[in-house]
C-alpha positions as CSV (number, residue, x, y, z in Angstrom):
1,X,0.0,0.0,0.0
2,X,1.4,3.2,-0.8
3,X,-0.5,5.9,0.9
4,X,-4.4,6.1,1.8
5,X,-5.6,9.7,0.5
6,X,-9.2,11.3,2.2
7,X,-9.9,13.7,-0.5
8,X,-11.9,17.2,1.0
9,X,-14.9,16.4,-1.5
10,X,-17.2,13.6,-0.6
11,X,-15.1,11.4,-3.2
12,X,-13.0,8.6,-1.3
13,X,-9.4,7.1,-3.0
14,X,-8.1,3.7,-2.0
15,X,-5.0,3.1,-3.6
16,X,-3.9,-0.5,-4.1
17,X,-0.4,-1.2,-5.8
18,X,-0.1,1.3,-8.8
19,X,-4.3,1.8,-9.3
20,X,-6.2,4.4,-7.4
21,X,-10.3,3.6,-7.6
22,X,-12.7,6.5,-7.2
23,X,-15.7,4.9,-4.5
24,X,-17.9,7.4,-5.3
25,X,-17.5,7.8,-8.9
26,X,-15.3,5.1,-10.9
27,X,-13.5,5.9,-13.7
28,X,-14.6,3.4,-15.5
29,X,-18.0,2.1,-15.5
30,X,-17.1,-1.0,-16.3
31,X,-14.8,-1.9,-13.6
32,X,-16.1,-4.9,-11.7
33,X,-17.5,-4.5,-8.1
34,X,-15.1,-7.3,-7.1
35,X,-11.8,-5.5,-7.2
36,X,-12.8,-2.2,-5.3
37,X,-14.0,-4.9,-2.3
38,X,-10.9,-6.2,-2.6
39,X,-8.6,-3.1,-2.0
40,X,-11.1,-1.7,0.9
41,X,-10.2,-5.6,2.5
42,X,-6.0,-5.1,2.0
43,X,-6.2,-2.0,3.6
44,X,-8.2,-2.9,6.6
45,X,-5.6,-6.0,6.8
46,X,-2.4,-4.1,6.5
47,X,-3.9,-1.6,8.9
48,X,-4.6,-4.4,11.5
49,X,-1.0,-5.8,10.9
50,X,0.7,-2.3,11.9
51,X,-1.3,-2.7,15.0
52,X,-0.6,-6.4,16.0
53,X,2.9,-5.2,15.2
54,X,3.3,-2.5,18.0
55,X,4.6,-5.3,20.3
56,X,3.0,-6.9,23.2
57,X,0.0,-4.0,23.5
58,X,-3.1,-5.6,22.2
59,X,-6.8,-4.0,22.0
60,X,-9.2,-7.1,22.8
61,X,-12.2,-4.4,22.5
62,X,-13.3,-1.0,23.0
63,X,-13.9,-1.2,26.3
64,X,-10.8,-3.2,27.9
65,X,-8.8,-0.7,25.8
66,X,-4.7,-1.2,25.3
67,X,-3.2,-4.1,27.5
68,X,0.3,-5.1,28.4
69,X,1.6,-8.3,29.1
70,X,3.4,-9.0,32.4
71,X,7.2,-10.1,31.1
72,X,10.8,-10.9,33.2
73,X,13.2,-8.0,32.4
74,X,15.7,-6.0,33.8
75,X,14.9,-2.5,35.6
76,X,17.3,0.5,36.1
77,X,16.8,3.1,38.4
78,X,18.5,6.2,37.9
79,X,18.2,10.0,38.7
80,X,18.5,12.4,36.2
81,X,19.7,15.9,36.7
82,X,21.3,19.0,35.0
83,X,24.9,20.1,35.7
84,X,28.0,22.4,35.0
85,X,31.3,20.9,34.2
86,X,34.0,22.7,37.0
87,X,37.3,22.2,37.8
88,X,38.3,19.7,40.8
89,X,41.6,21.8,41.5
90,X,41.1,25.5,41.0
91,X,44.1,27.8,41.7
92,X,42.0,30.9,43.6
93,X,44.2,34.3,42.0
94,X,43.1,36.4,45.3
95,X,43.3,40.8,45.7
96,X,45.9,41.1,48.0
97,X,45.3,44.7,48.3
98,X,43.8,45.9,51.9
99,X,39.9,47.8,51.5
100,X,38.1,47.8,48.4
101,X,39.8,48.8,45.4
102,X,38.1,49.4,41.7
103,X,39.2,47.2,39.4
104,X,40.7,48.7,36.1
105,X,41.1,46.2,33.6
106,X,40.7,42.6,34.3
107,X,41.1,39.2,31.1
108,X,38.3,38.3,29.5
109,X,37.5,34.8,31.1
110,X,38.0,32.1,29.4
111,X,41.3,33.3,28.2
112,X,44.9,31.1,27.7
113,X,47.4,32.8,29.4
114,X,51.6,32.3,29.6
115,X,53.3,32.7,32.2
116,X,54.0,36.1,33.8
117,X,51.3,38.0,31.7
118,X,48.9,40.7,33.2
119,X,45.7,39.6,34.4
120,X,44.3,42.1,36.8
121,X,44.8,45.9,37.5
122,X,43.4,48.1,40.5
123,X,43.5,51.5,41.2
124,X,46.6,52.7,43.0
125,X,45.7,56.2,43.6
126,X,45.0,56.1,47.0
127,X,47.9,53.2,47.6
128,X,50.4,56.0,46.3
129,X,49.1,58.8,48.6
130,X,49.1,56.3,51.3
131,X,53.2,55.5,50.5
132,X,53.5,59.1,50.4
133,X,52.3,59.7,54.1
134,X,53.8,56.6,55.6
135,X,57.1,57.7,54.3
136,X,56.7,60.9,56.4
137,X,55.3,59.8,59.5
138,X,58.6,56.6,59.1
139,X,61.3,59.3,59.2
140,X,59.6,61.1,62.2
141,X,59.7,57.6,64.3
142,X,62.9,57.3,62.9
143,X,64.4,60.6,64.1
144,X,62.8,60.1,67.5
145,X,63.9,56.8,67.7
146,X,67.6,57.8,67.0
147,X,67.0,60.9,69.6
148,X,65.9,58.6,72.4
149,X,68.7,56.1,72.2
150,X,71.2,58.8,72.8
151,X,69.3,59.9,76.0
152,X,69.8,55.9,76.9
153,X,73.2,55.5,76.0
154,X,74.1,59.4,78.7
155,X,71.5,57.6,81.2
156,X,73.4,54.5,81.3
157,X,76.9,57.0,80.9
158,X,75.4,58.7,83.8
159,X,75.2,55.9,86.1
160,X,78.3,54.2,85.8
161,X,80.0,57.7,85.9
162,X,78.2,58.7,89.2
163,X,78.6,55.2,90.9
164,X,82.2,55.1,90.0
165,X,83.4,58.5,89.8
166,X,81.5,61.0,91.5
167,X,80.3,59.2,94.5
168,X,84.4,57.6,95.1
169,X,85.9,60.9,95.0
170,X,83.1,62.8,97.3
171,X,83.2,59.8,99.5
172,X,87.4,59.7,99.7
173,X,87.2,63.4,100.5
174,X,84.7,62.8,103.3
175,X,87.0,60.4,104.4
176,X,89.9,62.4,104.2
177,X,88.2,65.2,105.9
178,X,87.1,62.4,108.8
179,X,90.6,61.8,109.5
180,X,92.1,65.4,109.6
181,X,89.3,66.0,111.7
182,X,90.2,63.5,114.3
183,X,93.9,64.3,113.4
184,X,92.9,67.9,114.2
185,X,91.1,66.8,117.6
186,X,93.8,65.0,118.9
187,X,96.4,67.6,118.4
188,X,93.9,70.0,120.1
189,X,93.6,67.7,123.4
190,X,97.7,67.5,123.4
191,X,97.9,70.8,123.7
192,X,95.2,71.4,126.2
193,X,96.9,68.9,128.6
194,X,100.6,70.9,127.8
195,X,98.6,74.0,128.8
196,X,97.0,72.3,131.6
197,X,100.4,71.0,133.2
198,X,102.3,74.0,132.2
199,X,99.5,76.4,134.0
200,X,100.0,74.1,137.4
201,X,103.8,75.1,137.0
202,X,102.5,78.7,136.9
203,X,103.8,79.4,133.2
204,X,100.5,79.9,131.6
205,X,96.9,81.4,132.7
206,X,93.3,79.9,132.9
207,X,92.6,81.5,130.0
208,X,94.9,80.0,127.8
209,X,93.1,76.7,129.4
210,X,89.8,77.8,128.5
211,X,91.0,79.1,124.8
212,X,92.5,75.6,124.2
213,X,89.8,73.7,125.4
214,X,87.2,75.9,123.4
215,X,89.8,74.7,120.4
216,X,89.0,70.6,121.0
217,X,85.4,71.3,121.5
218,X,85.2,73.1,117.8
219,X,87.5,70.2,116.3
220,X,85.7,67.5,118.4
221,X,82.4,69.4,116.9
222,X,84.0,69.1,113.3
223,X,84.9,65.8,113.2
224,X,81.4,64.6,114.0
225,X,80.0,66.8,111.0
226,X,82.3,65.1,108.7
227,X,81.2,61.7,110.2
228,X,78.0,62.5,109.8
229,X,78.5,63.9,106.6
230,X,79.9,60.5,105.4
231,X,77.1,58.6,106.5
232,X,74.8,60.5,104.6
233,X,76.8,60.1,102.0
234,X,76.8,56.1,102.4
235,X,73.3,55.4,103.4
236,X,71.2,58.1,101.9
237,X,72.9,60.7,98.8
238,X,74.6,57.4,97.4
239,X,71.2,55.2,97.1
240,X,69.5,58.7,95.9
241,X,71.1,59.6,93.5
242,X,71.4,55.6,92.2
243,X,67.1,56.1,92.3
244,X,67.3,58.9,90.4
245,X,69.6,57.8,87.6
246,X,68.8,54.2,86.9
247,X,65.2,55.9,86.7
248,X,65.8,58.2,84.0
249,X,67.7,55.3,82.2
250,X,64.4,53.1,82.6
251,X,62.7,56.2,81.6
252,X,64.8,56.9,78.8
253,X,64.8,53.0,77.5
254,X,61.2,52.8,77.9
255,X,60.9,55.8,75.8
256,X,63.6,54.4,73.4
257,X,61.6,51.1,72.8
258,X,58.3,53.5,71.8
259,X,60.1,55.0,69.8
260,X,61.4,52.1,68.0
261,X,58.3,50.4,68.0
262,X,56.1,53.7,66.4
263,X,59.4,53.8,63.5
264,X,58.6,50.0,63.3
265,X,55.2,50.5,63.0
266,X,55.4,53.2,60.3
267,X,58.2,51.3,58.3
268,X,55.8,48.3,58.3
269,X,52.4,50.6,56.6
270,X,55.1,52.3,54.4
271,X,56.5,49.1,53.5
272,X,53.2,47.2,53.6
273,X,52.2,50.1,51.0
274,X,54.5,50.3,48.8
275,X,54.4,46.2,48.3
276,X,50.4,46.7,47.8
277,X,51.5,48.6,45.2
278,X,52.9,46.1,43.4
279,X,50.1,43.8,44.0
280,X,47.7,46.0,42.1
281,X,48.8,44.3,39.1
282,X,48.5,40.8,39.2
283,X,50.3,38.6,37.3
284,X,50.4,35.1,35.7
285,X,52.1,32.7,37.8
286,X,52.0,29.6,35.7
287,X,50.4,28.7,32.2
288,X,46.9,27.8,32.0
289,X,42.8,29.1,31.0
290,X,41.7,31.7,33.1
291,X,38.0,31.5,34.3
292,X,36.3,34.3,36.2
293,X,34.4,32.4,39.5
294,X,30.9,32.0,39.7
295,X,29.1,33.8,41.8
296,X,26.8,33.0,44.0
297,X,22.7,34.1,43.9
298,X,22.8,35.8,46.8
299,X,26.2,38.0,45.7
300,X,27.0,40.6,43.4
301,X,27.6,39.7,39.8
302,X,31.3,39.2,38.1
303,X,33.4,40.8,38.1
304,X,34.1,44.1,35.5
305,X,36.2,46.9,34.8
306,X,34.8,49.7,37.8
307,X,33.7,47.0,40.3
308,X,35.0,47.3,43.6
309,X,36.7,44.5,45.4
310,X,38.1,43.4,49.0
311,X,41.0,42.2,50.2
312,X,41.1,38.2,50.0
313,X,38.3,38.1,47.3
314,X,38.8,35.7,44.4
315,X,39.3,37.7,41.2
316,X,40.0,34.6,38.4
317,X,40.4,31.1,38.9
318,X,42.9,28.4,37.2
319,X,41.7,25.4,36.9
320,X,43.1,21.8,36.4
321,X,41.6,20.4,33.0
322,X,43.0,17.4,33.9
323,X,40.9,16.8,36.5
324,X,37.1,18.0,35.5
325,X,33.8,17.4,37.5
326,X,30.2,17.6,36.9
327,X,28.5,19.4,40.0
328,X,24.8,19.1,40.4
329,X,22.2,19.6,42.6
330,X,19.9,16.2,43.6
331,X,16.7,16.8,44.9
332,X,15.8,16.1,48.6
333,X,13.6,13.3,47.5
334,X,16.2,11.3,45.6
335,X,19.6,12.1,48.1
336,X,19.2,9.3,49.9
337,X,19.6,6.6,47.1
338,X,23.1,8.8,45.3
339,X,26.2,7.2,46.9
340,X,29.7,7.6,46.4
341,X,31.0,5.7,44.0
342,X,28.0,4.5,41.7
343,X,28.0,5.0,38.0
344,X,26.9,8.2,35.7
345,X,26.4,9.1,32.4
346,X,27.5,12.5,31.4
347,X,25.9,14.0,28.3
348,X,27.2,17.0,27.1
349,X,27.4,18.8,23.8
350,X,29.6,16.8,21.8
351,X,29.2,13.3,23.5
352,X,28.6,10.9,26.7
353,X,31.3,10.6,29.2
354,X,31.7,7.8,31.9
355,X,31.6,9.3,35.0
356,X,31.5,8.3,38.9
357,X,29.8,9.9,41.9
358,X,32.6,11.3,44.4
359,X,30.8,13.3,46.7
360,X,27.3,14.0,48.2
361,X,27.1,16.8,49.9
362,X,25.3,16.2,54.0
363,X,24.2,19.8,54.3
364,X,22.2,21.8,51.7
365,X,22.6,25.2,51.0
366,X,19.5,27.5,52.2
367,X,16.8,27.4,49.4
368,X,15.9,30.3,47.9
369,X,14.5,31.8,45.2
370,X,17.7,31.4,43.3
371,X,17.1,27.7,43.5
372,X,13.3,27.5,42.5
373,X,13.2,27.4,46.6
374,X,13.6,23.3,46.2
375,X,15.9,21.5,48.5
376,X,19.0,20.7,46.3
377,X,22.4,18.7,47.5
378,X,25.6,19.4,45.9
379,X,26.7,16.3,44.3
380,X,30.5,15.9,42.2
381,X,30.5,13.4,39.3
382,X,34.6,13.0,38.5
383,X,34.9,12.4,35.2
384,X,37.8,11.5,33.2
385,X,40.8,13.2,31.2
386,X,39.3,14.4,28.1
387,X,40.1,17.3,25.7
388,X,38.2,19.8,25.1
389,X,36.4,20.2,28.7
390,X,36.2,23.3,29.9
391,X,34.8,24.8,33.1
392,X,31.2,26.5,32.4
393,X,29.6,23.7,30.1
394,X,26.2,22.4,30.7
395,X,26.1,18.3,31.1
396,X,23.3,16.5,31.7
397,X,23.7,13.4,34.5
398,X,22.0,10.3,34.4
399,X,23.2,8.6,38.0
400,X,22.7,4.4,38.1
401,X,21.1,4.0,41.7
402,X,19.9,0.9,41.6
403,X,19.9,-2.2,38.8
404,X,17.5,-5.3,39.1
405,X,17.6,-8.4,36.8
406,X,15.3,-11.1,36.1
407,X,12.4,-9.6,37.5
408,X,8.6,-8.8,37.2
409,X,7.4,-5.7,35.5
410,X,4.6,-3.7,35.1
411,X,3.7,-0.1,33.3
412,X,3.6,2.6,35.7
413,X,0.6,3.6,33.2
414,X,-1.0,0.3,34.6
415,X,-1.0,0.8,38.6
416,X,-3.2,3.2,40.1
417,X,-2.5,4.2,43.9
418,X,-5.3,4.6,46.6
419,X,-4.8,4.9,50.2
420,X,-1.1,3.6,49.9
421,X,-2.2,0.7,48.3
422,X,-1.8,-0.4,44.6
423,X,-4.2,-1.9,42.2
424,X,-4.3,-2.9,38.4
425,X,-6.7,-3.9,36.3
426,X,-6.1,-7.7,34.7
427,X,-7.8,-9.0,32.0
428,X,-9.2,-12.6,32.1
429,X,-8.9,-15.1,29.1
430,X,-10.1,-14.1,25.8
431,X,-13.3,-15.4,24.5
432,X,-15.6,-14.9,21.2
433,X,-17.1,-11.9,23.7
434,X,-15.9,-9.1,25.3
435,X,-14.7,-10.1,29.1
436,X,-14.5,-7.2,31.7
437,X,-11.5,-6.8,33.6
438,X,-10.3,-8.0,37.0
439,X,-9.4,-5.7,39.7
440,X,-6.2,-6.6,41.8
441,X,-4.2,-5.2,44.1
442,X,-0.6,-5.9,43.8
443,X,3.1,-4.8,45.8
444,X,5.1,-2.7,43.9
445,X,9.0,-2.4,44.6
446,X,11.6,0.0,43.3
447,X,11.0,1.6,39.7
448,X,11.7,4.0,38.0
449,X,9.8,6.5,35.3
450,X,8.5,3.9,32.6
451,X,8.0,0.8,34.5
452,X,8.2,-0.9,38.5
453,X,8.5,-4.2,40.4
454,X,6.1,-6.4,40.5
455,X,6.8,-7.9,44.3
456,X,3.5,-9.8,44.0
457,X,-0.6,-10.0,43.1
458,X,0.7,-10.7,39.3
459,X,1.7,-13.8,37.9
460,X,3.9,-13.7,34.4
461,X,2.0,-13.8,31.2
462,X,-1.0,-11.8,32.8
463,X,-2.3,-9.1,30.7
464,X,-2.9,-5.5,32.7
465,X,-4.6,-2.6,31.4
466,X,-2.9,1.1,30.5
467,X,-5.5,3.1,30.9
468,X,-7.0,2.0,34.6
469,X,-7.6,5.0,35.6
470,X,-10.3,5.6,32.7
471,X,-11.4,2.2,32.9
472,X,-12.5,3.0,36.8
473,X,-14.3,5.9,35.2
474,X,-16.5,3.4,33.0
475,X,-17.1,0.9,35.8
476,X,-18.2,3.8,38.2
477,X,-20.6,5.2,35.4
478,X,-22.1,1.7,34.6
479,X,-22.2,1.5,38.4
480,X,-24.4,4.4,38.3
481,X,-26.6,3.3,35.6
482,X,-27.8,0.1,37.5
483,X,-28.6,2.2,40.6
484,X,-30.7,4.3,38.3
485,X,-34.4,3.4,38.9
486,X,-35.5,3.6,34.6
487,X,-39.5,4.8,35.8
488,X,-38.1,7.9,37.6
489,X,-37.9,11.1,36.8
490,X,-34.8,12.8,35.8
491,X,-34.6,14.9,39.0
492,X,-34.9,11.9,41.0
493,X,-32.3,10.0,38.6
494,X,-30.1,13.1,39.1
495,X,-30.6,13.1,42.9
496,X,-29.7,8.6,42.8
497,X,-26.6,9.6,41.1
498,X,-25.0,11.7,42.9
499,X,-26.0,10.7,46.1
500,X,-24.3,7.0,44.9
């Protein structure tokens, strides 16, 4: 049969091997009545041969509808979902540059680079004033820092030059004093006795004994000042003055060490500048594609020429295209049955990769309008060394959960679900009349979109219907019709029905 033609006049066309025949008008009167039945029976035949052909799906009659025959097979379970190819070893190229800093020029991502060539620029305006200033403020500490350490070096000058120096030569004069004075005593009492004896003899008067003796009384006098003098010297000038310069050398080191610390201090921001400087152009440390990073929803978008950024953000990204991964994210109802290590199927533009599962994340990331607020886990498929991969590409992942062989199956068209229980619709042995079909419940196992496991209820061979659900509809309706008192009226037929 080549073709079967419905014309839009009232004229019908049959066409049987190289002959079309008109059924309402014939083009040739003469043609015999025998050979237009015969085309309108090849076409019915061939028609009902395309049918029988569509495999096990047979129509007994109109009102069983298509069936399926219960068959042994093999079931896999899998869970599909979309992806982007990434990098499993990304070299983060970070701002190293402290506040936020607009960015100049950055590469285009997706770029090769060689070693050593420009990637990034920031502003250094503000770095430059800043170098400026730190100078400045550097060679104050500096200066004071040089000023103080001279006051420490005379405070520790002062000290050894007082305790061995000063302090010896006022206590040797003390001394020396200490013994003239009781030199000068004793010379004072000699006499007084000479004048004594010498006024018994009658050679002198009482008042040369009362001059004399007024003599030892001033030298006895003076010798106890210069004693006393000494001991202040020892016990109280000597252990004051000591206070009073090892303090200002304390003072003056304490000061010193401020003053070291502020020039340190400067140093380090001017130094710390002038190196920011330099990291406002970054650089190319090794060959390799550059890739800007993907932000995330909830953050601001790339990365362009006038956008600010912070210290320790990720500017570009380098990744290893020798070691690529698909990341997805599986939905809360199926994270459960995706483990480490099963099998996937990576489709991407070009072709299907064999992949493997190497991580599953255990927390989600909050849900949000960025994510269709759906529950999603952050799954890694590792995939092997290709060329050609590059970080950004959209995959699609088809992950192998579960495989079951040998086993019974059944349409998920055929099972209908009430109250957590299942039920199909069986047909019974065909006859020379139409049979109605059987309702059964059954236990269903794993499956997956097309068809499930038949645990029990079903036996092999048994033929199920696809269309339950309609076929329920029918039964319900007949239902109603025999419930349906034929002498009532049609509000009291209305009122039967629904109330049933």
């Amino acid at each position: 049969m080549r073709g079967y033609e419905v014309p839009t006049s009232k004229q019908t066309r049959v066409n049987t091997s190289e002959t079309f025949f008109d059924v309402g008008n014939p083009p040739n009167a003469t043609l015999p009545l025998l050979k237009w039945g015969v085309g309108v029976i090849v076409v019915c035949a061939l028609g009902w041969t395309a049918i029988a052909l569509a495999g096990n799906f047979t129509q007994p009659s109109a009102q069983v509808g298509l069936t399926h025959q219960i068959t042994r097979g093999d079931l896999i379970v899998t869970v599909e979902e979309q992806g982007i190819l990434e990098s499993a070893e990304n070299i983060e190229i970070k701002s190293k540059v402290r506040g936020r800093n607009a960015v100049l020029w950055i590469i285009e991502s997706g770029t090769f680079v060689k070693k050593g060539e420009e990637l990034v620029r920031l502003d250094s305006f503000f770095i430059q004033e800043q170098i400026d200033e730190r100078t400045k403020y550097s060679n104050w500490s500096q200066s004071a820092a040089d000023g103080s350490a001279a006051n420490v070096a005379r405070s520790e000058i002062a000290v050894s030059e007082y305790e061995q120096g000063r302090y010896q030569s006022e206590l040797m004069a003390l001394e020396k004093d200490v013994v003239v004075a009781e030199a000068t005593v004793r010379n004072a009492i000699d006499k007084l006795q000479h004048v004594t004896v010498m006024a018994k003899s009658g050679y002198t008067s009482e008042l040369e004994i009362e001059a004399q003796d007024f003599v030892v009384k001033q030298a006895k006098l003076n010798l106890s000042l210069k004693q006393t003098q000494l001991d202040v010297l020892k016990k109280f000038t000597f252990k004051e003055q000591m206070q009073t310069l090892t303090g200002n050398l304390t003072s003056a080191e304490a000061r010193h060490k401020a003053n070291v610390e502020r020039a340190m201090a400067d140093a380090s921001r001017r130094d710390r500048a002038v190196e920011e400087l330099q990291h406002c152009v970054i650089k190319a440390d090794r060959s390799g594609l550059v890739i800007h990073p993907n932000a995330a929803k909830w953050e601001t978008g790339p990365i362009a020429e006038g956008t600010n950024v912070h210290k320790d953000q990720v500017l570009l990204l380098m990744p290893d295209l020798e070691q690529m991964q698909v990341k997805i994210g599986v939905h809360e109802s199926s994270v459960k049955r995706v483990k480490t290590g099963q099998k996937a199927k990576v489709t991407l533009a070009d072709g299907t990769l064999d992949g493997v599962v190497s991580n599953v994340a255990s927390i989600t990331k909050p849900a949000g309008w960025w994510t269709g607020n759906q529950v999603r886990y952050d799954t890694l498929v590792a995939l092997p060394s290709q060329p050609n991969l590059r970080p950004g590409m959209s995959a699609e992942v088809l992950i192998t959960v579960a495989e079951h062989q040998n086993v019974l199956l059944i349409p998920v068209a055929a099972v209908v679900e009430r109250d957590e229980r299942f039920f199909c619709w069986v047909q019974t042995e065909q006859t020379t009349k139409v049979t109605k079909p059987v309702r059964k419940e059954i236990q269903i196992g794993d499956s997956n979109e097309v068809f499930s496991v038949v645990e029990g209820g079903l036996l092999e061979g048994d033929l199920v219907l696809l269309n339950p659900a309609a076929h329920e509809q029918i039964v319900a309706s007949e239902n109603e019709l025999e419930t349906t008192d034929p002498n009532a009226s049609p509000a009291e037929t209305r009122e039967t029905v629904e109330a049933s």
